[in-house]
C-alpha positions in Angstrom: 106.1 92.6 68.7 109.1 92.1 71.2 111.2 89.8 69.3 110.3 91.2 66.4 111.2 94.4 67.1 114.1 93.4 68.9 115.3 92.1 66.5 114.7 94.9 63.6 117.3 96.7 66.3 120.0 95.0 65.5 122.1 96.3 63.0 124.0 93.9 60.5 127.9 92.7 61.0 130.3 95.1 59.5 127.7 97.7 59.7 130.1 101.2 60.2 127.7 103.7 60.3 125.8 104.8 63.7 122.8 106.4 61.2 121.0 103.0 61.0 120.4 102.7 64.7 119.7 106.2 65.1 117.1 105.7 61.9 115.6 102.6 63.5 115.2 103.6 67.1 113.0 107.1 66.1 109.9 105.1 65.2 109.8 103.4 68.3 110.0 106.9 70.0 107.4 108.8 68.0 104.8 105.2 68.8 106.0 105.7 72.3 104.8 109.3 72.1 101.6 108.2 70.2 101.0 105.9 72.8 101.3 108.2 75.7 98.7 110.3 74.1 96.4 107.6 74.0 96.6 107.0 78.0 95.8 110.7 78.2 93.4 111.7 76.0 91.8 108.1 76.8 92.0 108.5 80.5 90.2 112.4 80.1 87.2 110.4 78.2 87.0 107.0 80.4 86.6 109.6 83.5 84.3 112.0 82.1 82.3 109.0 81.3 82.1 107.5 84.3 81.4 110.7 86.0 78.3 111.0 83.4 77.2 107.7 84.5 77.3 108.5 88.5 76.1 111.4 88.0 72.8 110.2 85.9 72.1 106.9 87.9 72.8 109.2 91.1 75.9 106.5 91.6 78.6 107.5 94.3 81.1 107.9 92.4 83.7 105.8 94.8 81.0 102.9 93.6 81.9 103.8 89.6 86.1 103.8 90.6 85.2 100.4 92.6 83.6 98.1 89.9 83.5 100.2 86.5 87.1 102.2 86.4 88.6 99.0 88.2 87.9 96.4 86.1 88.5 98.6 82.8 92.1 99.6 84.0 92.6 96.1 85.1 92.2 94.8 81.4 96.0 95.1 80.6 97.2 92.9 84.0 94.0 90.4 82.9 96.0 90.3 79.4 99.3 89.6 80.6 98.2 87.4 83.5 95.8 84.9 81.9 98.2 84.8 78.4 101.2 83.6 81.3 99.4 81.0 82.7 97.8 79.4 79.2 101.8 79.4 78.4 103.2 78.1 81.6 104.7 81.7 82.7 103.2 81.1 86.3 105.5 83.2 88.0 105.3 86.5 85.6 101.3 86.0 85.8 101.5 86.0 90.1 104.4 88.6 89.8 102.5 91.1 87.4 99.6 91.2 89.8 101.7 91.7 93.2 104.1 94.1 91.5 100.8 96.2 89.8 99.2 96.3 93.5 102.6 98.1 95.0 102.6 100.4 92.4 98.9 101.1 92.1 99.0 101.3 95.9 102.7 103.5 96.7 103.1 105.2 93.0 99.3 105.6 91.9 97.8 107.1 95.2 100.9 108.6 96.2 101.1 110.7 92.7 97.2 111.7 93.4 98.2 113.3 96.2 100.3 115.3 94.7 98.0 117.0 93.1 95.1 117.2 95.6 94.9 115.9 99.4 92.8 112.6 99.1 90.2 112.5 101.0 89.3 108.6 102.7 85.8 108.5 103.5 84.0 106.2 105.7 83.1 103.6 103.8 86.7 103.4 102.3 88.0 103.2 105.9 85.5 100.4 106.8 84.6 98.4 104.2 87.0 98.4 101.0 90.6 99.6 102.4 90.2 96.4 105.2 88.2 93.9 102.7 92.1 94.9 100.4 94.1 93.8 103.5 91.9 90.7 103.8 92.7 89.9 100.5 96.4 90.4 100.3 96.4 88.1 103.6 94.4 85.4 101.7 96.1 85.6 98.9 99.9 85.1 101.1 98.1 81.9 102.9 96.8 80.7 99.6 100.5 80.4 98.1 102.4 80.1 100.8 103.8 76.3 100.7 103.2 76.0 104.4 99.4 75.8 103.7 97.8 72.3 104.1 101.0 71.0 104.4 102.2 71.6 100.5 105.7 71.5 99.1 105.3 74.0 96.5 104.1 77.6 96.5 101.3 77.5 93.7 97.6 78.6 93.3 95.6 75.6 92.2 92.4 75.1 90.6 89.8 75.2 93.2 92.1 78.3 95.1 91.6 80.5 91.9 87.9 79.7 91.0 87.6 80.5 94.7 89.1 84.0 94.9 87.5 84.6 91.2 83.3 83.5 93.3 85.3 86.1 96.5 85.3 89.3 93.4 81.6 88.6 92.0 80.1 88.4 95.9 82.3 91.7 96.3 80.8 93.1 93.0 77.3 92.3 94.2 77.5 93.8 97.6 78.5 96.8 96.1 76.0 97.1 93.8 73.1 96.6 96.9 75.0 99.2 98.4 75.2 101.3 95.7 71.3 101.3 95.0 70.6 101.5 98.8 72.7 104.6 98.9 72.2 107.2 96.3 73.4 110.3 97.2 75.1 111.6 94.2 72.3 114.5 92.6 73.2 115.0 88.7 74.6 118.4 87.9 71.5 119.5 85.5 73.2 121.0 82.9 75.6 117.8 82.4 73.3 115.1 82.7 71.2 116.7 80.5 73.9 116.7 77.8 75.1 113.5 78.8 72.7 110.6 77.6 73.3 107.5 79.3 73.8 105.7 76.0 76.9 108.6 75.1 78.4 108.3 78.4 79.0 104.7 78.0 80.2 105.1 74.6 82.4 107.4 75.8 83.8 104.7 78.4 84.3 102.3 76.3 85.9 104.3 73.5 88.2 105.6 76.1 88.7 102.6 77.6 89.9 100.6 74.3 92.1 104.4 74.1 93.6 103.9 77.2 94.5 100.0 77.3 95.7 100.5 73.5 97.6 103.3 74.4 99.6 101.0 77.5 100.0 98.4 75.5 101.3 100.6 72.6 104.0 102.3 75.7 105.3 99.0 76.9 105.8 97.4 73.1 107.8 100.0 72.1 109.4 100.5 75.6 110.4 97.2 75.6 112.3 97.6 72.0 114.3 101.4 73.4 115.6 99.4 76.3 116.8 96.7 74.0 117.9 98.8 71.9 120.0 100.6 74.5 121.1 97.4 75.9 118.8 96.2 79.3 118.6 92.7 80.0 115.0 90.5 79.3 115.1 90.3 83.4 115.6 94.4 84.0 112.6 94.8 81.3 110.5 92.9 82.9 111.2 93.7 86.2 110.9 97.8 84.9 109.0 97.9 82.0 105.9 95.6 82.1 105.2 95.5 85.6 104.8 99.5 85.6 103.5 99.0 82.1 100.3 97.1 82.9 99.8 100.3 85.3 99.7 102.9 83.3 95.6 103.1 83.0 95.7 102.4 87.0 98.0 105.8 86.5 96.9 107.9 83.9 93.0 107.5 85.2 93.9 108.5 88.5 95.3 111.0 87.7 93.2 112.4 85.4 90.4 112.0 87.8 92.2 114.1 91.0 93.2 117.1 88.2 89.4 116.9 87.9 88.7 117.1 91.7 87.3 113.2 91.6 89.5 112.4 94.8 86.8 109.1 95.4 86.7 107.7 91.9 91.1 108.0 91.6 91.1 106.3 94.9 88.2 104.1 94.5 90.6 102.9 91.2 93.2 101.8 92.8 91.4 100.0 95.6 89.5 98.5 93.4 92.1 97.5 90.8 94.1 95.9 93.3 91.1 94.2 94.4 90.2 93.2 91.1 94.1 92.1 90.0 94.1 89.3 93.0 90.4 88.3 93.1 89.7 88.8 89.5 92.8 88.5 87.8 94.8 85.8 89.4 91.5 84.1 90.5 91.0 83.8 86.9 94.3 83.1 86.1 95.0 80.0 88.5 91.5 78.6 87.9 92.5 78.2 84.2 95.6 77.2 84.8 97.4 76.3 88.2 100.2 79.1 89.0 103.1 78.0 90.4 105.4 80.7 91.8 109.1 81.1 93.6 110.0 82.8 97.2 110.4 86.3 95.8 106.9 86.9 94.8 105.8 85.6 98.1 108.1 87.9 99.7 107.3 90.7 97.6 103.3 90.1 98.4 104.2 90.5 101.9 105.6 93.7 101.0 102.7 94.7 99.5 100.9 94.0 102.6 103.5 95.9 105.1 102.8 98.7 102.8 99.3 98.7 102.6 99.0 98.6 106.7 101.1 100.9 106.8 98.6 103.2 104.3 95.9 102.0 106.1 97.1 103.4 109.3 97.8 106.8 108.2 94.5 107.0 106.5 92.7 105.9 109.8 95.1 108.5 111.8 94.5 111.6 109.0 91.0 110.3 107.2 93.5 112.1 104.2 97.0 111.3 102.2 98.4 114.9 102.0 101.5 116.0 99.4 104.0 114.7 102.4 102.3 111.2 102.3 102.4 110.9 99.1 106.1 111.7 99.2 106.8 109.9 101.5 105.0 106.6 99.5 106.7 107.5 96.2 110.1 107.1 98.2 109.1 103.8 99.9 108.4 102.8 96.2 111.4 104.1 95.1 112.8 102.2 97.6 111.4 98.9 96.9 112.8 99.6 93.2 116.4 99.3 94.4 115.7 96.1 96.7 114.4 94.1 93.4 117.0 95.6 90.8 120.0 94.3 94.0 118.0 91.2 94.6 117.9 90.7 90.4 121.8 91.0 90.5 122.8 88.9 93.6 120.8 86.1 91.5 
């Protein structure tokens, strides 16, 4: 859809009149507003779903944002990812998972607490906010040329299927935990109206709505900033990492309007969980990723940033309306240093 809708923006030589871009671009506008309402209305269904489901099996409903939100809001980075590495794009498949994880992490939570003050419980704190970190770190080592003495910075075969055996122990420890610890009791009146069967209809219906409706929002991104003249490299850079996101985003969300403060967080936490063990794992097992210095710098960015998280979590057991300021800046921040770096080179 990019080239080909590139290139239906490009009016033909000798062309006087400015009515044929004007008539060309609206399309891509009203999809982009069809597409938006897709992430929305799909978002309100995935969560009310999910919620359902945690609220029938007695689930926490951090576990459902963990495992079930994750890995359905990951399916976009997944897409992206995997499709670079069968075609050789090793360094957009490593970058779209390191640049999702800072935006999840600074832009995602940081918007959630907007809304509502986020609550990080316990278990957050100890088990899934440090098991992140652990990753991140493993993840630097694993690329990081100075590893076992290599000369390139890649993700090979056995590293990938690795990280990818890393998510399913993850996945299974949560699940002991989760049927160890059920202390979520079903509102009657819901799970009554709820069958377990509708609920997960309802996810995957809103689901399929929600990656649809991101995919749909990049596509015809991508062809209004063509159309208004941005460079391949500023789209990419702008556009597709945020892109792949935009379930991350508009599930959160939804889910702190709703008062599910564990299941936004438990998202994003477990998306960015899910985008290295899952997603790259995947990714370089297939096919081995080879990658330049800036996405190694920009995954120890990602790890600065998450300490830094982490610390004010363990110091506040909450992220407030000024945190979450204060992370959209850093974010905003980190915008500006990739745009400059992009231009230097």
């Amino acid at each position: 859809m990019y080239a080909l809708s590139s290139g239906r923006l490009r009016a033909k030589p000798g062309e006087p009149s400015a009515r044929f871009h004007i008539m060309e671009i609206f399309l891509p506008i009203l999809l982009l507003i069809v597409g938006f309402a897709f992430l929305v209305y799909g978002a309100d269904f995935f969560v009310d779903g999910c919620c359902a489901v945690a609220r029938t099996l007695h689930i926490p409903p951090l576990i459902i944002g963990l495992t079930i939100v994750a890995l359905g809001t990951s399916a976009p980075e997944a897409a992206v990812s995997i499709t670079a590495a069968l075609t050789g794009s090793d360094g957009l498949s490593a970058g779209n998972c390191v640049g999702s994880n800072i935006f999840n992490l600074l832009v995602v939570v940081g918007l959630c607490a907007l809304f509502n003050p986020v609550p990080v419980g316990s278990k957050v704190l100890k088990r899934d906010f440090p098991f992140s970190l652990i990753v991140e770190g493993l993840v630097l080592l694993l690329l990081s040329d100075f590893l076992f003495g290599k000369t390139t910075n890649m993700l090979g075969h056995v590293a990938g299927f690795s990280l990818f055996g890393l998510y399913i122990v993850y996945l299974i420890v949560l699940i002991i935990d989760a049927r160890r610890f059920k202390t979520v009791e079903p509102a009657e009146d819901e799970a009554k109206d709820m069958p377990l069967w509708k609920s997960f209809l309802i996810i995957v219906v809103g689901a399929a709505a929600v990656v649809f409706g991101g995919d749909l929002v990049v596509d015809e991104a991508v062809v209004i900033a063509k159309f208004f003249g941005m460079s391949d490299t500023l789209i990419g850079l702008s556009i597709v990492a945020i892109g792949t996101s935009l379930p991350e985003l508009a599930t959160s969300i939804v889910a702190a309007k709703k008062g599910e403060l564990e299941l936004a967080l438990g998202n994003c936490i477990g998306s960015n969980i899910a985008n290295f063990l899952f997603v790259l794992g995947l990714s370089s097992g297939i096919s081995t990723v080879i990658v330049g210095p800036n996405v190694i710098v920009d995954t120890i960015i990602l790890i600065a940033a998450s300490l830094l998280v982490y610390i004010v979590c363990i110091a506040k057991k909450k992220l407030g309306r000024p945190e979450g300021i204060a992370m959209l800046l850093i974010y905003a921040a980190y915008t500006a240093f990739i745009f400059s770096r992009e231009l230097i080179h």
